[in-house]
Every structure is written in structure tokens, then in C-alpha cells.
C-alpha positions as CSV (number, residue, x, y, z in Angstrom):
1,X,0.0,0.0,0.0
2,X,1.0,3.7,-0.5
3,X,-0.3,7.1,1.9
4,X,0.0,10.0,-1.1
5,X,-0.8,13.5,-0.6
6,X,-1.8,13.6,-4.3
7,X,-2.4,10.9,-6.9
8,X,0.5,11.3,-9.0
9,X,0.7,8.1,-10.4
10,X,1.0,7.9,-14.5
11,X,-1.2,5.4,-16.2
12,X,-1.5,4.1,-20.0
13,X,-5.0,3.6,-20.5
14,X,-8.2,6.3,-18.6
15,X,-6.9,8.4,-15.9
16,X,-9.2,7.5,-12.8
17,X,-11.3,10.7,-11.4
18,X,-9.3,13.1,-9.7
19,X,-10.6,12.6,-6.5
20,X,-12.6,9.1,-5.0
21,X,-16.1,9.3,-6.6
22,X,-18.0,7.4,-3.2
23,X,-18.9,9.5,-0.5
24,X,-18.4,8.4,2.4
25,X,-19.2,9.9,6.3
26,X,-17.2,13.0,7.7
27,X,-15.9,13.7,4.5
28,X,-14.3,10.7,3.8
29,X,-14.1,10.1,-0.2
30,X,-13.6,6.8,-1.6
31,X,-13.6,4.0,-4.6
32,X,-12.1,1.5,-6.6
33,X,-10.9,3.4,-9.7
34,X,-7.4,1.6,-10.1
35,X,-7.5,-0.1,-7.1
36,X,-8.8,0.8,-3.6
37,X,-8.5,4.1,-2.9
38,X,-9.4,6.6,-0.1
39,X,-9.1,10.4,0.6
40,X,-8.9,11.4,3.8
41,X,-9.6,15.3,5.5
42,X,-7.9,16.3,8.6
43,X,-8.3,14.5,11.3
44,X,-7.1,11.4,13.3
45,X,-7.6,8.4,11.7
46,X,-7.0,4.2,11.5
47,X,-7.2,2.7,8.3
48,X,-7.5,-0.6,7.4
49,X,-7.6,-2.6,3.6
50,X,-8.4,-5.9,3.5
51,X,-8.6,-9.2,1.2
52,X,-12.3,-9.4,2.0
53,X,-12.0,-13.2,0.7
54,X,-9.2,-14.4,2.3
55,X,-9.8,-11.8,5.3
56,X,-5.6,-10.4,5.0
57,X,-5.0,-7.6,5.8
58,X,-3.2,-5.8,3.4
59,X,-2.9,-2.5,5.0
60,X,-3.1,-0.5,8.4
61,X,-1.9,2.0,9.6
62,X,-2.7,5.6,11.8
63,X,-3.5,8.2,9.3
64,X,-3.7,12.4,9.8
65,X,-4.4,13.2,6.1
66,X,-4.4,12.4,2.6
67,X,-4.4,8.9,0.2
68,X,-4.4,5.9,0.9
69,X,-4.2,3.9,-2.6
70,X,-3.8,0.0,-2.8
71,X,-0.8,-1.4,-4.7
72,X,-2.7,-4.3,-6.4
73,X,-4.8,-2.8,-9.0
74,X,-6.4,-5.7,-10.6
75,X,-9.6,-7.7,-9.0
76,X,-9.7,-7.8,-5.6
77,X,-12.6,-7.8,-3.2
78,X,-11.3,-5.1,-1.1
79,X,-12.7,-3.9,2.0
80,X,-11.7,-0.1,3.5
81,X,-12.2,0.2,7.0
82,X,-11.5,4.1,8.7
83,X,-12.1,4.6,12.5
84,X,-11.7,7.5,14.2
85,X,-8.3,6.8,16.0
86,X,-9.4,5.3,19.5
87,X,-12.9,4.4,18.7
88,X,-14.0,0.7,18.3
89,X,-16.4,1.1,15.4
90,X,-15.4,2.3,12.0
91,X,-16.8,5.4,10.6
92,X,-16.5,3.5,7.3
93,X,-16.8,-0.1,6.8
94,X,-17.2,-1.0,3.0
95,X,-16.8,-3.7,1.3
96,X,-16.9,-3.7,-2.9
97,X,-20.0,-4.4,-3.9
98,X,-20.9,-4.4,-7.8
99,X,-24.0,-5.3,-8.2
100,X,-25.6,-2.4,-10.1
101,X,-22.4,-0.6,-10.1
102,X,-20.8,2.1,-13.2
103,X,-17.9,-0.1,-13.7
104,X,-15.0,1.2,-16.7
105,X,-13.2,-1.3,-18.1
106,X,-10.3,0.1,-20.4
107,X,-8.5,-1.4,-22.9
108,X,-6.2,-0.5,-25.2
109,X,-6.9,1.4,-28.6
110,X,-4.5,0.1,-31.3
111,X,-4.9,-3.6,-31.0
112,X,-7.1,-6.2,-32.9
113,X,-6.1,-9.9,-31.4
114,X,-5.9,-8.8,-28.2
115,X,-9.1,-7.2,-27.9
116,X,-11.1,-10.4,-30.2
117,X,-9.6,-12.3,-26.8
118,X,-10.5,-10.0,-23.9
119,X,-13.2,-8.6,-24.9
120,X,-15.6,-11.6,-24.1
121,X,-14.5,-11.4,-20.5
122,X,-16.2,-8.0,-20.3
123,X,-19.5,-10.1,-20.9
124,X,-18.2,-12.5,-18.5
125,X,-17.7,-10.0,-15.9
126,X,-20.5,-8.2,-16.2
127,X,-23.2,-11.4,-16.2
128,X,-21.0,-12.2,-13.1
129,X,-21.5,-9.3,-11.0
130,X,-24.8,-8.1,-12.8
131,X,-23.1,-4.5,-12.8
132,X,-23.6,-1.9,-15.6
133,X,-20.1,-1.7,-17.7
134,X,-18.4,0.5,-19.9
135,X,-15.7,-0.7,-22.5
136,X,-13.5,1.9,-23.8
137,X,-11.8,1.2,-27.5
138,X,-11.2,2.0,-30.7
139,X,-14.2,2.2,-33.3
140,X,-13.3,-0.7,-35.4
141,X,-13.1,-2.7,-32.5
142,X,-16.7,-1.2,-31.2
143,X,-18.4,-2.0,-34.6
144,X,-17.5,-5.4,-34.5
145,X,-17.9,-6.1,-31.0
146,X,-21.6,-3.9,-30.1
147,X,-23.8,-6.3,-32.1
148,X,-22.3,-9.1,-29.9
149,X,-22.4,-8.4,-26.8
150,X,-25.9,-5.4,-26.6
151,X,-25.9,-5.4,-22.8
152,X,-22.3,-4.0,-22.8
153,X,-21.7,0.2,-23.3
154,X,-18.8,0.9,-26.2
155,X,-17.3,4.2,-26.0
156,X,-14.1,5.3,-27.9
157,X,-11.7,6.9,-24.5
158,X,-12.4,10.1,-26.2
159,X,-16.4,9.9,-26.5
160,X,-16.1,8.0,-22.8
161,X,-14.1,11.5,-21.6
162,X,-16.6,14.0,-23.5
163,X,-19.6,11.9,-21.8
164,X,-17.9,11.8,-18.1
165,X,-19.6,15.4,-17.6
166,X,-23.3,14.5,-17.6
167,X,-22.9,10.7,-17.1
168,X,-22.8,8.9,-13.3
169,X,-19.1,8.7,-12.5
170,X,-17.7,5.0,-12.4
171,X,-17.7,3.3,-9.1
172,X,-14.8,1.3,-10.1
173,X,-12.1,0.6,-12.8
174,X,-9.9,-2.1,-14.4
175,X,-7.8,-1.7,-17.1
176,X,-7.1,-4.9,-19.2
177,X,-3.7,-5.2,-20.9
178,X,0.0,-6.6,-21.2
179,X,2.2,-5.6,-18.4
180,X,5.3,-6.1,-18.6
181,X,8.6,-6.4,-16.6
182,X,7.7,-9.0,-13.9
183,X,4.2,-6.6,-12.8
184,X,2.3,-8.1,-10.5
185,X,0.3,-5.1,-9.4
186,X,-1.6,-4.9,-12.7
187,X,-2.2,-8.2,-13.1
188,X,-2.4,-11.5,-10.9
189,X,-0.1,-13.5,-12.5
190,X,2.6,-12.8,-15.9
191,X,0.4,-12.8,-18.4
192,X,3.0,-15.3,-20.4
193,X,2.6,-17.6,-17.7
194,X,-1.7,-18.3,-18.2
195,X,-1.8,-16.9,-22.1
196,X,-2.5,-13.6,-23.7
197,X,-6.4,-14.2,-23.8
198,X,-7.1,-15.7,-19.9
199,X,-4.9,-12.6,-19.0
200,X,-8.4,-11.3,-19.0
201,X,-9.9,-13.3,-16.7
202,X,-7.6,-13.0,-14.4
203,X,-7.6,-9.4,-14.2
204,X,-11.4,-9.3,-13.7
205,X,-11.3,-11.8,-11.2
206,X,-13.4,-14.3,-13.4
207,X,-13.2,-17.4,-14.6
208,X,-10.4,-17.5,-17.0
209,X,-12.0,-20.7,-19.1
210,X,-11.3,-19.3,-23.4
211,X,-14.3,-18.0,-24.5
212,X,-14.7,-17.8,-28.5
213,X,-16.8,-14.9,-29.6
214,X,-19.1,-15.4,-32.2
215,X,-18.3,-12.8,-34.8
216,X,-19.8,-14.3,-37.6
217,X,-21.8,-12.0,-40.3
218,X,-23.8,-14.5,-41.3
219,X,-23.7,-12.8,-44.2
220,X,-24.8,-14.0,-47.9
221,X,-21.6,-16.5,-49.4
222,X,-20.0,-14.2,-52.1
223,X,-17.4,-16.5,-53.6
224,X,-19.2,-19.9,-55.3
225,X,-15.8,-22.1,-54.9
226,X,-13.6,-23.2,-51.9
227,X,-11.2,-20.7,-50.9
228,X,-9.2,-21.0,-48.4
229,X,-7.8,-17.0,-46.5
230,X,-4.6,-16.6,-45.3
231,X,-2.5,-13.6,-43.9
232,X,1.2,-13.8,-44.3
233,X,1.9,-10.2,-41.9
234,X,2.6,-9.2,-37.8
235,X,3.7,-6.3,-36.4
236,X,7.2,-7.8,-35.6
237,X,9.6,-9.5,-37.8
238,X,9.5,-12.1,-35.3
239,X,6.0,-13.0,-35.7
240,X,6.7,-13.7,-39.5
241,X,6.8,-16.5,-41.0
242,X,10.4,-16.2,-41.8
243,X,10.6,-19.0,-44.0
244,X,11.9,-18.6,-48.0
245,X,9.7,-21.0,-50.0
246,X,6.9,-21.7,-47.1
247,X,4.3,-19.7,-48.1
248,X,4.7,-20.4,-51.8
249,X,4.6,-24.5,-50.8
250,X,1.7,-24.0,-49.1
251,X,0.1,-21.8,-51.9
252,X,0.9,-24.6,-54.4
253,X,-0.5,-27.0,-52.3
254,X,-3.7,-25.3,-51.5
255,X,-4.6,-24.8,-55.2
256,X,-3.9,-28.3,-56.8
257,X,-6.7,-29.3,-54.2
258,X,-9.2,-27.0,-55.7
259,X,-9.0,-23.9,-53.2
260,X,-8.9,-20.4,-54.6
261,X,-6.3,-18.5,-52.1
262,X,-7.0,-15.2,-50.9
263,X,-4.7,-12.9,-49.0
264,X,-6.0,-10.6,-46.5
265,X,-3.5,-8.7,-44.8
266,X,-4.0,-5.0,-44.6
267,X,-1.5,-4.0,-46.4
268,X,0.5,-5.3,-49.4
269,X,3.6,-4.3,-48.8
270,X,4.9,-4.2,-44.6
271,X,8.5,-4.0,-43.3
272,X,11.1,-1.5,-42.2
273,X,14.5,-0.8,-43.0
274,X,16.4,-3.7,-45.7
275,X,13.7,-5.9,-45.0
276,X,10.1,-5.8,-46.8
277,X,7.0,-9.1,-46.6
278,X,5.2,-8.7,-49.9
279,X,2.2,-10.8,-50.3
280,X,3.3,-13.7,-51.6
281,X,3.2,-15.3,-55.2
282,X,0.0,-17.4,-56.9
283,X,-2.4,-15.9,-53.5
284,X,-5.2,-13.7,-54.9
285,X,-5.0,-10.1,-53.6
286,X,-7.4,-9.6,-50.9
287,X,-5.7,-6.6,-49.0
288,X,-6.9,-3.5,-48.0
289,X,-7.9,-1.5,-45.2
290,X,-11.6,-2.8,-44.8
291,X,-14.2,-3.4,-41.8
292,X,-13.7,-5.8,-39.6
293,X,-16.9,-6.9,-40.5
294,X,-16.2,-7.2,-44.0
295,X,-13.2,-9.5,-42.9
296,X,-15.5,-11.6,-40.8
297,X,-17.9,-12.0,-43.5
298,X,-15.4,-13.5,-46.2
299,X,-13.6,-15.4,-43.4
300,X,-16.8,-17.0,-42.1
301,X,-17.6,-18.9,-45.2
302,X,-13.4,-19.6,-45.8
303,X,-12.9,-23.5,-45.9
304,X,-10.4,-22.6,-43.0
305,X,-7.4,-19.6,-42.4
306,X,-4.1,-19.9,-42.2
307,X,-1.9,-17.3,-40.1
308,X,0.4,-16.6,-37.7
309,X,0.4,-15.0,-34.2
310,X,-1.2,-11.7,-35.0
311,X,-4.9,-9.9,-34.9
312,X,-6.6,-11.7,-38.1
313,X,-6.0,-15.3,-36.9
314,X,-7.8,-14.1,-33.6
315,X,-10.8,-12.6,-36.0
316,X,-10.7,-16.1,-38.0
317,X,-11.4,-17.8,-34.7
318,X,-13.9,-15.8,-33.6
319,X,-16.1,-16.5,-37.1
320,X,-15.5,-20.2,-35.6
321,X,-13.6,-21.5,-38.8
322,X,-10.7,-24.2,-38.5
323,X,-7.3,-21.7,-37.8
324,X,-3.9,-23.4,-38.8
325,X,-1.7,-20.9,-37.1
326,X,2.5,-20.9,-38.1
327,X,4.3,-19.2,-34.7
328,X,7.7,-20.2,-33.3
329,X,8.2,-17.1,-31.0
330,X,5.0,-17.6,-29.1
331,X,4.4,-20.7,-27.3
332,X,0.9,-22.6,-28.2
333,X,-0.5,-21.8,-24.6
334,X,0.2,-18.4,-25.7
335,X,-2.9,-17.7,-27.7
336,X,-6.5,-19.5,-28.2
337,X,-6.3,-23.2,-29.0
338,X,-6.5,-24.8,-32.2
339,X,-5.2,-28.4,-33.0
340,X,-3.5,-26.7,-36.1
341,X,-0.8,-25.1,-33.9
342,X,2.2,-25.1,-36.3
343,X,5.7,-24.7,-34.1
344,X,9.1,-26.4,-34.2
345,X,10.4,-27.7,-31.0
346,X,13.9,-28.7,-32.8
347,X,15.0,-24.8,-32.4
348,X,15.2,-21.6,-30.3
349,X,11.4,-20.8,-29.5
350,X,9.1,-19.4,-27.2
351,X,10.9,-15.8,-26.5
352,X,8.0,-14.0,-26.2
353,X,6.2,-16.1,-23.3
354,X,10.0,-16.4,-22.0
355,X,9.1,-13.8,-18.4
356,X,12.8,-13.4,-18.4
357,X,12.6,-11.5,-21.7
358,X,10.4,-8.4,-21.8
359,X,9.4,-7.9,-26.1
360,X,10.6,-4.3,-27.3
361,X,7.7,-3.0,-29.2
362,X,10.1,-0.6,-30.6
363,X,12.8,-2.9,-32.6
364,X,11.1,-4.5,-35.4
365,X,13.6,-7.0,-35.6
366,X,13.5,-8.4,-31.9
367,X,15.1,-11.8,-32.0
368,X,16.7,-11.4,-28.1
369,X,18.3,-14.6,-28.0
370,X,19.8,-14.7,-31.0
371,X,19.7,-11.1,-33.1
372,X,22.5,-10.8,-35.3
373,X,23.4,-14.1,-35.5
374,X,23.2,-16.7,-38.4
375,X,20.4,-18.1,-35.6
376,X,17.9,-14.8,-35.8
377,X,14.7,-16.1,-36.3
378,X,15.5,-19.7,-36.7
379,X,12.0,-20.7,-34.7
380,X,10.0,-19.4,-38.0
381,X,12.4,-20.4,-40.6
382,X,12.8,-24.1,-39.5
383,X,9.3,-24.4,-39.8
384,X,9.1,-25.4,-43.5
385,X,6.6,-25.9,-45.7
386,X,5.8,-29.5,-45.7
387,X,5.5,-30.0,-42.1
388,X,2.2,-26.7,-42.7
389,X,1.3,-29.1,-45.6
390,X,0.9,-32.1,-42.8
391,X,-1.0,-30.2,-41.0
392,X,-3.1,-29.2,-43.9
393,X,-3.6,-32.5,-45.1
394,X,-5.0,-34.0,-42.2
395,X,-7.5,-30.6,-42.0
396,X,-8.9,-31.5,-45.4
397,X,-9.2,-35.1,-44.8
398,X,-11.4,-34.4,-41.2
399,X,-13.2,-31.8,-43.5
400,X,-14.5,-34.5,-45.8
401,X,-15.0,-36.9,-43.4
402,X,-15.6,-39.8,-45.4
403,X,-16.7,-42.0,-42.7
404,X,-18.7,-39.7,-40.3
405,X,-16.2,-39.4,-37.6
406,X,-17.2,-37.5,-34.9
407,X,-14.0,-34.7,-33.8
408,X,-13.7,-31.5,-31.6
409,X,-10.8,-31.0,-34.4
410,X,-13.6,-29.2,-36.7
411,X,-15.3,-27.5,-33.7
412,X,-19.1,-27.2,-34.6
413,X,-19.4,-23.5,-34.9
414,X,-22.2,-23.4,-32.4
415,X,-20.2,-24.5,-29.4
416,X,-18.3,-22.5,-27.0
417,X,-20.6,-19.8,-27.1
418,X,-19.4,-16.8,-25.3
């Protein structure tokens, strides 16, 4: 715990009110917008925080004036206690209680796959605690998302901030992200150590069971033969595939069994520096800088998707279609499942759910164990073609299904329902 004069903290995501939006008696002011916190006026006090769970005490202490703001600002079910100092009873005895709360949850704005993962724990939460919530995020996100989930409130931070002046202030706040760098004040556990998705859960103090959202369109079909989407780009070199002939193997492959193959990457052309992905040669170009819901309608009627560790394989998931997904740097715990995890144990891998590493979002070319080396992104590259091909072959065999086997390997779209 930490006694502040002022909140001076800096945070990523919503700054919580300026001052604790739950009156309390003799002035006291208090709530749970990043953690427990209570002001305090002159006076004498004893204050006491609590795990009202597990009944520890996480804080006390004698207190003439000011803050008093809880370390731990993911879910717990705090309880404040204040006493005048020398008195028996407490002037203030809460415990957090949600039920028909305002409750912000904040996420971050430039992210797709993260967000197709977390944001069905907002649902979760809320049917949980039967409180009213708000989701801050970007708009694309939003106008996939609202149609989804109707008993949740979108707001982009901006039109959240404008509103703040006529709308009830939030009782209590969580902000759902990555942390980094061993935090476990922002999160319960490393979020490399229970996956990037469950992350969620654990944050909101929910169950952290994967929940696949149903994103489907169901939208008119408007390609008459098979095709098959893929998306050959990431955000980080290391996410890439980083294989010479893989993608044009698999390509091949895909269209000697009948499957038109469409790209859909946002962009044709990604890189930085010497090094540039184009979209590689015999897939039809797809690419553009479309809807989300456009996306899920072509993907949704896709024989499957193949991808790597990056937003659209989350959006293929979510419209509930087979996902073969090529990563070497992430480990398969990492993001949702799919028996079509591609990875090669024979090399380096794993560096990004390795918590003695922390990724540098600003290096493009983050290979940390072996950068510079004649090793640099050996998990991506020693996954070759044919061993995606295997994997592909025994998808399009359970897709035909010549003898009516029954297998959670082609998940009926219908099941795990968010």
C-alpha cells in the first residue's frame, strides 16, 4: 500500500477521477478506480484494507491526512475500513459491492487480437457481478464487438471523456492489458505464464475458461468455390513467418486441391529498414484496409485460415472456422487453441512467453536470444513448408469426413458460445 498526498501516479489507458467518486461519512471520499483508494480530511484516523475473501489484511496504519491507494490494481474484493483513532467502530466499513455498479473497463486502442480475446470477459464479468459496464476502444473494435455483446456500453476513451460530464461517475475501474517487466500489481499473474487471452480473466477476477466470440456475419456466401484466406503479416519481424519458399509451398499445395487463395493482410507491402513481406506469389489479392466486419464476412464462409500469431487469426477464430496458425516465437499456450498449432520444438522458440525477456515493441527485428546471429529467427524459418502441408492434409481429410467421424478437431461452430 501507498499514503500519497496527491495521486500522482502515471497510467497508460483512462486516468481514474481526480478525486474518489463514493462518498463516504465525515468527508471521507472513496472507490475503486485503479485499485482501492481513499481520501482522507484532517483528522485522526486508523485505516485498514483488506482481502475481503481471504480476510488479509493488506494495509493498516494511523493516518492524519491524505491517500491511501492500494498497490494491487487488478480484481480484488477489497474492504476499506477508517475509524476515528481510538474508537471501536469504524466510521467506514465498505466492502466492494458491484451489483448495479458504473464499472469502466479500459482497454487498449491500437490492438485487434488482443481485444477479439478479452473482450468476451467484459461479458463475463459483467453477467458475473450483474453490474452496468463500460468498454472503452477503438471504433473498429466497437463495430465489431456492439452487435455481440448489446448489454455492454462501447465508447471510444475520447467519447467516454466528453460523456464523463453529464454521465454517473464509475464506481470502479480495471484496465485490461499486457504488463510487462515482472508486474504483479496490474495483473495477478505474468500474463506469459496463463496466455494472452485468460490474462483477461484474471484481471477481472473471473473465470479464466477461453471464451470464442461469435463474430460471424452471417452474411450472404459471395465467392461460389472453396477458398481458403490466409495472412502472411505481424507487427514484428519475429511473428513472421520467416521461411523462404513456405508460403509459396503451401500456396501450391492449396490450389492443386481446388481452393482459390485469398490474402487478406491490410497492407500489401509491410516491413522497415532492408527488410520488406510482400504478399506472396500465386495468393489472390485480398488486401486492403476494410471493416472488420467485411473481414469476418469473407472469413466466415473460408474453408479454414491460415496465419500466424497476430490480430486476423484471432478474427478467423472468432467467425468459428478451422485456424492453422504458423508461430515459433509464441508458445501454443500463448494464444487461443486450435489443434493446427504449427511450431518447431527442434530450435530456439518461445521468447515472447519467456518472463525473463520483456518484447521491445520498438525494434522490429526483436530476435533477443539470438539477433545478429546466423540463428535470428530460426523458430519461423525451421518451420518449413511441408511440415504446414501435414498439417493441412490431415484438416482437409477431417473436412470430408468420409466416414462420419465425430471430432472437436472441426469445432461445430455453435459450441463455446461466449
Amino acid at each position: 500500500m501507498t499514503i500519497t498526498t496527491a495521486a500522482t501516479q502515471g497510467y497508460a489507458f483512462i486516468l481514474p477521477p481526480e478525486i474518489p467518486t463514493q462518498q463516504g461519512p465525515q468527508g471521507i471520499l472513496f472507490d475503486f478506480n485503479d485499485g482501492a483508494r481513499i481520501l482522507l480530511p484532517q483528522g485522526d484516523w486508523r485505516v485498514e484494507i483488506t482481502d475481503d475473501e481471504t480476510g488479509n489484511i493488506l494495509f493498516a496504519d494511523d493516518v492524519a491526512q491524505g491517500w491511501v491507494i492500494s498497490t494491487k490494481k487488478y480484481f480484488v474484493p477489497f474492504r476499506l475500513r477508517v475509524w476515528n483513532k481510538g474508537d471501536e467502530e469504524p466510521v467506514l466499513d465498505h466492502a466492494l459491492t458491484l451489483r448495479g455498479q458504473q464499472v469502466l473497463l479500459s482497454f487498449p486502442s491500437g490492438t485487434l487480437g488482443d481485444l477479439v480475446g478479452w473482450v468476451p470477459y467484459a461479458e463475463r464479468f459483467r453477467e458475473t457481478w450483474q453490474c452496468q459496464v463500460d468498454c472503452t476502444m477503438a471504433q473498429p473494435i466497437i463495430d465489431l464487438f456492439a452487435p455481440v455483446y448489446p448489454d455492454l456500453r462501447f465508447f471510444t476513451p475520447d467519447a467516454w471523456q466528453q460523456g464523463r460530464q453529464t454521465a454517473a461517475a464509475p464506481y470502479a475501474t480495471w484496465r485490461i492489458g499486457l504488463f510487462f517487466q515482472g508486474d504483479l500489481d496490474r495483473q495477478p499473474f505474468d500474463f506469459r505464464a496463463v496466455g494472452l487471452h485468460r490474462t483477461a480473466g484474471h484481471i477481472l477476477g473471473v473465470d479464466p475458461t477461453e471464451i470464442v466470440p461469435d463474430l460471424r456475419q452471417h452474411s450472404k456466401r459471395q465467392i461460389a468455390e472453396p477458398y481458403v484466406c490466409i495472412a502472411t503479416q505481424s507487427t514484428s519481424q519475429a511473428k513472421f513467418w520467416n521461411n523462404g519458399t513456405g508460403w509459396h509451398e503451401v500456396i501450391d499445395f492449396l490450389k492443386a486441391q481446388g481452393y482459390r487463395v485469398l490474402c487478406i493482410d491490410k497492407e500489401r507491402v509491410v516491413g522497415r529498414g532492408y527488410v520488406w513481406n510482400k504478399i506472396p506469389h500465386g495468393a489472390e489479392d485480398f488486401t486492403g484496409n476494410l471493416p472488420l466486419a467485411e473481414r469476418a464476412a469473407l472469413l466466415e464462409h473460408a474453408a479454414f485460415f491460415i496465419g500466424l500469431g497476430s490480430g486476423l487469426s484471432w478474427l478467423a477464430w472468432g467467425c468459428r472456422i478451422p485456424v492453422v496458425l504458423i508461430s515459433g516465437f509464441s508458445l501454443p499456450g500463448s494464444e487461443f487453441y486450435t489443434p493446427w498449432r504449427v511450431i518447431n520444438t527442434h530450435v530456439c522458440n518461445g521468447c515472447w512467453d519467456d518472463p525473463r525477456l520483456d518484447f521491445d515493441h520498438q525494434d522490429y527485428f526483436w530476435c533477443p536470444r539470438h539477433k545478429g546471429t546466423d540463428r535470428q529467427y530460426e523458430c519461423t524459418r525451421f518451420i518449413t513448408g511441408k511440415q504446414v502441408i501435414g498439417h493441412l492434409r490431415r484438416l482437409i481429410a477431417l473436412r470430408s469426413n468420409p466416414f462420419g467421424i465425430t471430432t472437436t478437431a472441426l469445432a461445430n461452430p455453435d459450441q463455446h458460445a461466449a
